[in-house]
Rosetta silent file (secondary structure, phi, psi, omega in degrees, C-alpha in Angstrom):
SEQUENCE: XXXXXXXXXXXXXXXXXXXXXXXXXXXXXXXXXXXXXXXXXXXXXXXXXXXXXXXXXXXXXXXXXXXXXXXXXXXXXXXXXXXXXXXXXXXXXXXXXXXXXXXXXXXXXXXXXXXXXXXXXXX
SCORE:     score description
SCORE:     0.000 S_00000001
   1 L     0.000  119.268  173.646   87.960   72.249   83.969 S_00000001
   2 L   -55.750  158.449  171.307   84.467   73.151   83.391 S_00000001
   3 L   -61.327  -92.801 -161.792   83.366   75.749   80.150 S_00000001
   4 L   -20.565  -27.218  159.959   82.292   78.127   82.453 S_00000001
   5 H   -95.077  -17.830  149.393   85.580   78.326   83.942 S_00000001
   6 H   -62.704  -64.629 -171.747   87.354   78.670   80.863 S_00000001
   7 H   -51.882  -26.116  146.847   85.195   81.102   79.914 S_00000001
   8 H   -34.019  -75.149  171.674   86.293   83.139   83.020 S_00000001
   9 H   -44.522  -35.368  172.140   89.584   82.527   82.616 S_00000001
  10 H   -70.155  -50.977 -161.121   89.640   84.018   78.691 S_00000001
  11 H   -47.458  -57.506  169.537   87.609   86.741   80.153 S_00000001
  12 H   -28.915  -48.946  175.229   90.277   87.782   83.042 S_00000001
  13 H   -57.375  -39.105 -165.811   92.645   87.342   80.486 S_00000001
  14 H   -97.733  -10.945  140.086   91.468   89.344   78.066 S_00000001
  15 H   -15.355  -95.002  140.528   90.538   91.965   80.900 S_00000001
  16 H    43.867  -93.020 -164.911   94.362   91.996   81.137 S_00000001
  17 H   -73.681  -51.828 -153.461   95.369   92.632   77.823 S_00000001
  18 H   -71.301  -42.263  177.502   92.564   95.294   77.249 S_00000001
  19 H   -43.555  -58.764  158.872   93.910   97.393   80.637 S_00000001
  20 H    27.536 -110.072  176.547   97.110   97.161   78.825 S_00000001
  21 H   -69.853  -32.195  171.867   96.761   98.337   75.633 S_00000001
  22 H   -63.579  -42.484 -163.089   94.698  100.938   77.205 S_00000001
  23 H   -95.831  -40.274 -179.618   97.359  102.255   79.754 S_00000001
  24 L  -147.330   84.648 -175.019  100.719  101.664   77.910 S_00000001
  25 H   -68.233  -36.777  176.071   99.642  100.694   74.154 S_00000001
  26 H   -70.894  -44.111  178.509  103.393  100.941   72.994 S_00000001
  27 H   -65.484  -60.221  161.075  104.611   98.708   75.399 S_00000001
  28 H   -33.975  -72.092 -159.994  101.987   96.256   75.156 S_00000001
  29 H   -48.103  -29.776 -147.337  100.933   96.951   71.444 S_00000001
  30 H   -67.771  -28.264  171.083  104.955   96.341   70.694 S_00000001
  31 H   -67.855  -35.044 -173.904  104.176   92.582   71.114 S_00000001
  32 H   -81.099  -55.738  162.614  101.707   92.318   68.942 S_00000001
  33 L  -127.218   36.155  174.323  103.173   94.468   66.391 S_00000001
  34 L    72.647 -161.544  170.510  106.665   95.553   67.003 S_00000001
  35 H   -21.936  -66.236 -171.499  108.184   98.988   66.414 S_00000001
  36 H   -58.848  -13.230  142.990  105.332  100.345   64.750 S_00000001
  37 H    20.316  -91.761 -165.042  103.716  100.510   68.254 S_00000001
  38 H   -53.267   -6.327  173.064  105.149  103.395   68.692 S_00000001
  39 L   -94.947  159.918 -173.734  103.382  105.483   66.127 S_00000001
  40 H   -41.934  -37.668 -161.566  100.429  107.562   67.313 S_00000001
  41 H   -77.530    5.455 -107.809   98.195  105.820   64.862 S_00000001
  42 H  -149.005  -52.920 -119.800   99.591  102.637   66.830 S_00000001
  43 H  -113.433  -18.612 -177.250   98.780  104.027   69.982 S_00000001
  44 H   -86.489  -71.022 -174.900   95.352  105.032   69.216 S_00000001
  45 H   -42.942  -16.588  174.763   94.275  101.851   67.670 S_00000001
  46 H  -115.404   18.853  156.071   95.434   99.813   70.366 S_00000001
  47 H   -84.636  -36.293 -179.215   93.784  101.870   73.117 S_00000001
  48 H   -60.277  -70.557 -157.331   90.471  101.479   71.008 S_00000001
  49 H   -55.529  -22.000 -161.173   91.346   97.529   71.028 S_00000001
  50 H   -95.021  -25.383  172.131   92.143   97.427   74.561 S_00000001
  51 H   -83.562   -9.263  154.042   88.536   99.074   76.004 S_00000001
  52 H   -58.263  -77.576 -159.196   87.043   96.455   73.039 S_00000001
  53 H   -68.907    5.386 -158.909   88.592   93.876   75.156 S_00000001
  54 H  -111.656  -70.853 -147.275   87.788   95.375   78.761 S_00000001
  55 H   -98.087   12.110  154.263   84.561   95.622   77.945 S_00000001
  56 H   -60.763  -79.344  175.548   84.196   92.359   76.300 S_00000001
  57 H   -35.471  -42.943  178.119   85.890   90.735   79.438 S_00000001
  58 H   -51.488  -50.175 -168.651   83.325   92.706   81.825 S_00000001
  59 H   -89.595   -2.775  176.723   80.280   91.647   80.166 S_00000001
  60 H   -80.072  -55.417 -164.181   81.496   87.729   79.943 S_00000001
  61 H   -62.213  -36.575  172.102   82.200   87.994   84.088 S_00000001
  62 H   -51.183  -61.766 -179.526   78.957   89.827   84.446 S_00000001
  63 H   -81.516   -4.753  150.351   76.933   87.513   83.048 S_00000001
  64 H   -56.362  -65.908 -165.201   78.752   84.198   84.250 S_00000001
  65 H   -71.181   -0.023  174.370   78.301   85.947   87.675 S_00000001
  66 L  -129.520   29.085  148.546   74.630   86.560   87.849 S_00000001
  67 L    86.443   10.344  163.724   73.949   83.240   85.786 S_00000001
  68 L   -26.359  119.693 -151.490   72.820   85.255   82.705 S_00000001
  69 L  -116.709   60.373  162.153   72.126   83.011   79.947 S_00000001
  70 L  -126.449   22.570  171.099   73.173   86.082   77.795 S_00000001
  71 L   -52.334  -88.644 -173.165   76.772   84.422   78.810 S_00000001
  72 H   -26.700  -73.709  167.198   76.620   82.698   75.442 S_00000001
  73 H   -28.300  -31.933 -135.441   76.481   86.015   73.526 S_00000001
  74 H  -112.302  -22.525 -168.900   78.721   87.864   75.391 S_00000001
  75 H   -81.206  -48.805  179.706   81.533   84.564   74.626 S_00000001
  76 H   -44.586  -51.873  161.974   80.406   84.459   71.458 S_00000001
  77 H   -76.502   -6.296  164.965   81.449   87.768   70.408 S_00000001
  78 H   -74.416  -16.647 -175.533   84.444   87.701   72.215 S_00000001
  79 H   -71.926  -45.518 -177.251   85.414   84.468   70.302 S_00000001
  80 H   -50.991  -50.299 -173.648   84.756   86.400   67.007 S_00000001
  81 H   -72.165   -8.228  173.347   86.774   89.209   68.016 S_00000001
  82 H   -80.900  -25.505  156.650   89.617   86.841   68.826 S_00000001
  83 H   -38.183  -65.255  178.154   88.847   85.499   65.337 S_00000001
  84 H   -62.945  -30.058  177.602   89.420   88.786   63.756 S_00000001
  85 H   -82.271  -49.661 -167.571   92.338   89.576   65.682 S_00000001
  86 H   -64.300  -53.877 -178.678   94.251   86.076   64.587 S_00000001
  87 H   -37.332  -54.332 -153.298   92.806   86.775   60.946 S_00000001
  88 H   -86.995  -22.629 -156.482   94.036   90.277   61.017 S_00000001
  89 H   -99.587  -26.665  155.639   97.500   89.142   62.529 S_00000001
  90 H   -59.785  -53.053  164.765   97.785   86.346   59.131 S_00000001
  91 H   -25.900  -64.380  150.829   97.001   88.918   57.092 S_00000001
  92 L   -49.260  -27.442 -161.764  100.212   90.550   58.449 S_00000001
  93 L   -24.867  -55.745  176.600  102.105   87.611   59.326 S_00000001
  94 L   -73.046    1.698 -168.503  105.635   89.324   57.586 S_00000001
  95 L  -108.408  -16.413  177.111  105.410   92.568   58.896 S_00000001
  96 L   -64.645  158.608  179.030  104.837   91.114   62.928 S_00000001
  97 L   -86.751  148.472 -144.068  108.088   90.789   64.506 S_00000001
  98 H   -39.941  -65.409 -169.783  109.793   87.842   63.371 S_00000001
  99 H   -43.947  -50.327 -166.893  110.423   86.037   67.375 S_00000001
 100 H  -119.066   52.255 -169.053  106.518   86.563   68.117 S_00000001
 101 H   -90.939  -30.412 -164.431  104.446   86.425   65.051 S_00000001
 102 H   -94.909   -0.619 -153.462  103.655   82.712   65.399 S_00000001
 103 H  -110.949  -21.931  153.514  102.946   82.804   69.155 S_00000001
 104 H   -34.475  -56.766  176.348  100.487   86.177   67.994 S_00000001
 105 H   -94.072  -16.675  124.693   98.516   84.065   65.745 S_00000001
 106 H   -10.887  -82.037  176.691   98.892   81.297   67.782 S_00000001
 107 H   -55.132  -45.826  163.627   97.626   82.861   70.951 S_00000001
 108 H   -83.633   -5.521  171.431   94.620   84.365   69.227 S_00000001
 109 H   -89.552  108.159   88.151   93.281   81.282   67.163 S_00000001
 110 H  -101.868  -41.429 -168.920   93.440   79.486   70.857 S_00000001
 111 H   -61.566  -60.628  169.719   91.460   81.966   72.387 S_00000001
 112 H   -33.765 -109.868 -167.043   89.105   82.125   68.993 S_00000001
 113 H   -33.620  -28.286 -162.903   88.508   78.196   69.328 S_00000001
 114 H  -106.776   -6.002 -178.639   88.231   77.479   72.936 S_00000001
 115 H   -80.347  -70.021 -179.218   85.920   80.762   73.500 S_00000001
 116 H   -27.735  -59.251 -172.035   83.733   79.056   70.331 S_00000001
 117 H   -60.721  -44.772  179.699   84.071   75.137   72.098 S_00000001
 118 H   -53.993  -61.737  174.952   82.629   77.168   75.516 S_00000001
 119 L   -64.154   -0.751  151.011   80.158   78.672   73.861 S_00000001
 120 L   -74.579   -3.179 -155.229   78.606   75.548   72.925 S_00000001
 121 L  -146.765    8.678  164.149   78.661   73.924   75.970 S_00000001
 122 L   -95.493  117.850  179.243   77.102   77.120   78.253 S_00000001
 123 L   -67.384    0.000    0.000   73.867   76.860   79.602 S_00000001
C-alpha cells in the first residue's frame, strides 16, 4: 500500500469520526470518554473536535485529489492533531473508561505515526 493511499484512508477515516462527533457527540464521544459524554460541555467539545476532523479529512482528499503538493501540510497537521488527541487521552488515561482507554491511545498514536511516516514519503 502506497503513502498516498494511507493517507486517504486516515483521511476517510477521520472524515468518519468527525461526522460523528458532530451528529451524535454522546454516542460517539462516549467511546472516547465514557459517561461524561453526556454532559453539555462534552457535547460541545466534541462537536468542535468532530468539524476539526471533517475539515482536516476534506482538505487531505482535496489535495491528494487534485495532486496538490500542499498534501504534505494538510497530513501533517492532521498527524499533529492525532498527536494531541493521544497526548491528551495519556494525560487522562484513569479517568477513560477502563475496557477502551488503551485501544483510545492506541488508536490515536497509530494514526499520529503513520500520518507522520506518509508525510515523509508524499511528493
Amino acid at each position: 500500500m502506497d503513502h498516498r493511499h494511507l493517507s486517504r484512508l486516515l483521511a476517510l477515516g477521520r472524515v468518519a469520526l468527525g461526522v460523528g462527533l458532530t451528529v451524535a457527540p454522546r454516542r460517539i464521544g462516549a467511546a472516547w470518554v465514557g459517561d461524561a459524554a453526556d454532559q453539555p460541555g462534552a457535547t460541545v467539545l466534541a462537536r468542535a473536535l468532530g468539524v476539526r476532523d471533517v475539515a482536516l479529512g476534506v482538505g487531505v482528499l482535496g489535495a491528494l485529489d487534485r495532486g496538490d503538493p500542499s498534501v504534505r501540510h494538510w497530513v501533517t497537521w492532521a498527524a499533529a492533531a492525532d498527536a494531541v488527541d493521544a497526548a491528551a487521552s495519556v494525560l487522562a488515561f484513569g479517568t477513560l473508561p477502563r475496557g477502551r482507554r488503551v485501544a483510545v491511545v492506541a488508536l490515536a498514536t497509530s494514526a499520529a505515526v503513520v500520518g507522520w511516516a506518509a508525510r515523509d514519503r508524499l511528493e
